[in-house]
C-alpha positions in Angstrom: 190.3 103.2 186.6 193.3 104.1 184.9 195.3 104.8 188.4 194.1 102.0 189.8 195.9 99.9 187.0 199.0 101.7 187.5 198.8 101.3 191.4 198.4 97.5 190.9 201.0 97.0 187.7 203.9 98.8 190.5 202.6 96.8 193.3 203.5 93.6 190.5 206.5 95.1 190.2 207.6 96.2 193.6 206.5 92.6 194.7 209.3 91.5 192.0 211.6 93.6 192.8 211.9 92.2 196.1 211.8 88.7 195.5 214.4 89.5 192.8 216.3 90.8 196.1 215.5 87.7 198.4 216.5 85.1 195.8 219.9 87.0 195.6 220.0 87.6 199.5 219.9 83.5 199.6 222.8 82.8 197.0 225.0 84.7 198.8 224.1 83.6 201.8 223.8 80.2 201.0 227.4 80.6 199.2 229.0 81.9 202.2 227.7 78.5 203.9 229.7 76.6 201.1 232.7 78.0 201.2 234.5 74.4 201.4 233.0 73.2 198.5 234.2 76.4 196.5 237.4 76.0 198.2 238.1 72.6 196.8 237.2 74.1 193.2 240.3 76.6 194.0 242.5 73.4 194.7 241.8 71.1 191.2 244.0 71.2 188.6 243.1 73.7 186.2 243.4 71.1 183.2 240.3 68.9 184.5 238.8 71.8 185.7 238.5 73.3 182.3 236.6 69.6 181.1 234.7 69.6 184.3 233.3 73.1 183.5 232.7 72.2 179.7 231.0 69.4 180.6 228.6 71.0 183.1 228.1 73.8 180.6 227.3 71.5 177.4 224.7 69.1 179.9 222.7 72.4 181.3 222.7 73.3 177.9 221.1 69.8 176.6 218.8 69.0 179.6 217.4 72.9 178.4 216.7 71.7 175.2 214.6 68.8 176.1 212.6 71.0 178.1 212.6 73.3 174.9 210.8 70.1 173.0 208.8 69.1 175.8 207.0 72.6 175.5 206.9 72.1 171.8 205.0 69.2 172.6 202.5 71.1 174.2 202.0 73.9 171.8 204.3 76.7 173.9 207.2 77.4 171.6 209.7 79.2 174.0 212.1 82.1 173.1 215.7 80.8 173.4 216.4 83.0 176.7 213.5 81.4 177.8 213.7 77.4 177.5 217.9 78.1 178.7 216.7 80.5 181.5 213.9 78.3 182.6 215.9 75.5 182.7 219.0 77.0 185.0 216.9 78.8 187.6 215.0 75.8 188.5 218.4 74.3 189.1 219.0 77.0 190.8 216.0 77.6 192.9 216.2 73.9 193.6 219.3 74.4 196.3 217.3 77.2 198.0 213.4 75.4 198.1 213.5 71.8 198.9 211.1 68.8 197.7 211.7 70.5 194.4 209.8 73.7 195.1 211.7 74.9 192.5 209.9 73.7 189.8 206.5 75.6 191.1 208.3 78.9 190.7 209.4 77.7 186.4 205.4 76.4 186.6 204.5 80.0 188.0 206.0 81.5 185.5 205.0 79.7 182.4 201.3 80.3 183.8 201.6 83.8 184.0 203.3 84.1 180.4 201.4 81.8 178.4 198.7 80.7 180.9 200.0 77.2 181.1 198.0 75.7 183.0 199.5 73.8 186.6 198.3 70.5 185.8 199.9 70.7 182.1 203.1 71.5 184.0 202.5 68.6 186.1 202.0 66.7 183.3 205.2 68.0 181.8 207.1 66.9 184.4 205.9 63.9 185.3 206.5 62.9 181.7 209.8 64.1 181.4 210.6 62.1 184.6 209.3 58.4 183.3 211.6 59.1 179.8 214.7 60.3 181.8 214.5 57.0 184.0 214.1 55.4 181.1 216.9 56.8 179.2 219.1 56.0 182.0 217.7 52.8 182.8 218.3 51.1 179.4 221.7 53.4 179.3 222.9 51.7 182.7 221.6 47.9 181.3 223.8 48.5 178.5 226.8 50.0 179.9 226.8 46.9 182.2 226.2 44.3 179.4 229.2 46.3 177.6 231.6 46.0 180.8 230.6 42.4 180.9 231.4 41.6 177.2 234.8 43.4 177.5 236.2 42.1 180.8 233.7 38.8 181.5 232.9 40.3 185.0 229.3 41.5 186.6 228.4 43.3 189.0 225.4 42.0 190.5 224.3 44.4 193.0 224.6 47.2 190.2 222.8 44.0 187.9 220.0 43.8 190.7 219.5 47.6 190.8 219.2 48.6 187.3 216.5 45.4 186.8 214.8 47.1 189.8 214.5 50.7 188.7 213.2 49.4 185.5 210.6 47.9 186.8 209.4 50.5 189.0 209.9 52.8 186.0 207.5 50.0 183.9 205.3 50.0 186.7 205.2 54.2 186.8 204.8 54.4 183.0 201.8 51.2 182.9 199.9 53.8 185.2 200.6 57.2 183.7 200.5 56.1 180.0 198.1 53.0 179.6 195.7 53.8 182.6 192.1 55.2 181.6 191.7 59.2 183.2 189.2 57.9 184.6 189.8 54.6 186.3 191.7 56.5 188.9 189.4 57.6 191.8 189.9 59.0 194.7 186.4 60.4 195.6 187.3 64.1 195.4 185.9 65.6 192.6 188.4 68.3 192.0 191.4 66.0 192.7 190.1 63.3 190.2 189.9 66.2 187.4 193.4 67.1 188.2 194.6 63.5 188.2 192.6 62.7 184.8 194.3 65.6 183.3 197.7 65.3 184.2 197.4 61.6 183.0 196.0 62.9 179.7 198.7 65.6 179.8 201.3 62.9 179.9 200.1 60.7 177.0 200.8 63.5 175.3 204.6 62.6 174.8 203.3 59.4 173.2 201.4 61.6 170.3 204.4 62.9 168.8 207.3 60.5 168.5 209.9 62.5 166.9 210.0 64.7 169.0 210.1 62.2 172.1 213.1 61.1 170.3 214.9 64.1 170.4 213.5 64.3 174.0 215.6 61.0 174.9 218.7 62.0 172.9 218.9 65.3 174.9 218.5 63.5 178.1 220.9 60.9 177.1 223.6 63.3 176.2 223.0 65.4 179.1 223.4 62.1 181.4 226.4 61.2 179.3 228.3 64.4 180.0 227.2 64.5 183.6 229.0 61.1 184.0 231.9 62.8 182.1 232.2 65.6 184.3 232.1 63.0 187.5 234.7 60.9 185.7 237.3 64.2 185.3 236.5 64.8 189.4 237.6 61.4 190.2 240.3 62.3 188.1 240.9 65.2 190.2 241.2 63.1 193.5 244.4 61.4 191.6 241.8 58.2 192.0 241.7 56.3 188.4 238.6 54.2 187.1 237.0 53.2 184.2 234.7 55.1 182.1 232.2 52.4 181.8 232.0 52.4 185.7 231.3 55.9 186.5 229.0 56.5 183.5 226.9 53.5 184.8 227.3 54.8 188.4 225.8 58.2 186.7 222.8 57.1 185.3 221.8 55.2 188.4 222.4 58.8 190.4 219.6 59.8 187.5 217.0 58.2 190.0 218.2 60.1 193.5 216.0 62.5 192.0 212.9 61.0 193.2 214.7 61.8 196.6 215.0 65.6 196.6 214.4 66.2 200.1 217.2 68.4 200.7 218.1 71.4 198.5 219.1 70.6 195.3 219.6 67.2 196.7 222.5 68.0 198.7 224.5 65.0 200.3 221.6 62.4 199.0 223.5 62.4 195.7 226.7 62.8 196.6 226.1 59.5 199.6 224.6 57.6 196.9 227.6 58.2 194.3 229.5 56.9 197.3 227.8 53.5 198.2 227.7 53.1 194.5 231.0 53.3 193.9 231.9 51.1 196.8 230.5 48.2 195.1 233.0 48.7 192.4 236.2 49.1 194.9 236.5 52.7 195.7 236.2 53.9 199.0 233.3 56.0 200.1 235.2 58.8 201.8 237.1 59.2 198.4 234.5 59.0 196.2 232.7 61.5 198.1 235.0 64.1 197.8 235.2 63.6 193.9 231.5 63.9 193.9 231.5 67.2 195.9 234.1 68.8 193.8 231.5 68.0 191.3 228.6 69.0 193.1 230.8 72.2 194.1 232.0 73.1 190.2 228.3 72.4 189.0 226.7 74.5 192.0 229.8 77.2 190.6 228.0 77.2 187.0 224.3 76.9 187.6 224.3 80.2 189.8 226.6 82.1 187.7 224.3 82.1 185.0 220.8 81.4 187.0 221.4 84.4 188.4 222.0 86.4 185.5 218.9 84.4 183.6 216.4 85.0 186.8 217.0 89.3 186.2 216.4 88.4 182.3 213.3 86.6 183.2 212.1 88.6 185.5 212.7 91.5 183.3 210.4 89.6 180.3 207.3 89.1 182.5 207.8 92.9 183.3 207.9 93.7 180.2 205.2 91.5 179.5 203.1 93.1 181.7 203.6 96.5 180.4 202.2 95.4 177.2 199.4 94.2 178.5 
């Protein structure tokens, strides 16, 4: 009995030891495929890319901690190397899976450490979706009403777009937050259990409103210093815009998320940045180069220290495992 344990605790261990190898096979492969982008990074001025990096660095670190209290809300109090590790790899993983299959490997993980179950971690993130839309919703609507009251301008396509992302957003929380578990029916048992709990799972963030509070400051800080760090790379292009434009610009990119098709939504966000900044006078070639030296300087950070955090983690559910 005893040797049978062992033989199955190294088999756990040889099996992640060698996706430990294939995830790192994949960065470098996948970063010898990017060499333009990290090429560009070598070519910025080293002033803006110094506020470029502290912005990237300071937004990973407050979209972690709104996954920190968005555990909290669900009774899992994560170690600090945890909620910041968690957070980074699923960036990570997210340019190597697409149709964020990234966030089943931070699910699979949280459900072999503290037997969090999948539909909780649906839950979790279909909650943490609805509040960052509306963060950056109601963010965008005021940006624009401050751009308006300071130059007497709109911009109605950006007007139109914001009114129609809240409404969807509406729409998305009327059904995930309102809606009885059991009013939606699909006629599979097992899916209708799954789709009642992650709708109960979701009203969760409506039980504690403090911390949903600190939830949406996170996020709005995080979507604050993102637009920042895409300000500085316009910067970088020698191109010069306002502030208020690019931060608005920003939190309507907050919603390309929804179109992760490619990894880590390669291109879709960088093609939207452009269209959207076309409405405001910039060309698209140009703003599509600022937004790859930010994709390229943000890629730069998140698997610097994704990789370093996906050894730590992989090390704690060994050592997890031991103890057990």
């Amino acid at each position: 009995m005893l040797l049978k344990t062992i033989s199955i605790y190294n088999f756990k261990r040889i099996i992640k030891l060698i996706f430990s190898l294939l995830i790192l096979v994949f960065i470098i492969i996948y970063l010898i495929n990017q060499q333009d982008k990290l090429i560009l990074i070598s070519k910025t001025n080293h002033n803006i890319l110094f506020k470029i990096i502290v912005c990237g660095l300071l937004s990973s670190l407050a979209i972690a901690i709104g996954f920190r209290n968005s555990m909290i809300l669900f009774n899992v109090p994560l170690k600090i190397k945890e909620w910041i590790g968690l957070s980074l790899t699923n960036t990570m993983y997210s340019y190597i899976i697409p149709f964020q299959g990234s966030m089943l490997l931070r699910a699979k993980y949280l459900k072999s450490k503290y037997k969090f179950e999948y539909s909780k971690y649906a839950a979790l993130s279909g909650g943490s979706l609805i509040i960052g839309f509306w963060v950056a919703g109601i963010s965008a609507l005021i940006l624009l009403l401050t751009s308006y009251l300071n130059t007497g301008l709109y911009n109605k396509p950006l007007i139109l777009m914001v009114g129609s992302l809240l409404v969807l957003t509406l729409i998305m929380s009327l059904i995930l937050w309102y809606i009885p578990e059991n009013r939606l029916k699909t006629g599979w048992k097992e899916l209708d259990n799954i789709i009642a709990q992650i709708i109960t799972g979701v009203k969760v963030f409506k039980t504690n409103t403090k911390q949903l509070i600190v939830i949406s400051i996170t996020y709005l800080f995080s979507f604050l210093l993102l637009g920042l760090r895409l300000y500085f790379s316009f910067q970088s292009v020698d191109i010069s815009v306002g502030l208020t434009d690019i931060l608005i610009i920003q939190m309507l990119a907050v919603f390309s998320m929804v179109l992760a098709i490619t990894p880590g939504n390669l291109v879709v966000r960088e093609g939207i940045i452009g269209l959207l900044s076309n409405t405001i006078g910039i060309p698209i070639e140009i703003s599509f180069l600022a937004a790859t030296i930010d994709r390229a300087i943000g890629m730069a950070i998140i698997f610097l220290f994704g990789t370093i955090y996906h050894f730590i983690l992989m090390r704690e559910l060994n050592d997890d495992l031991t103890e057990k």
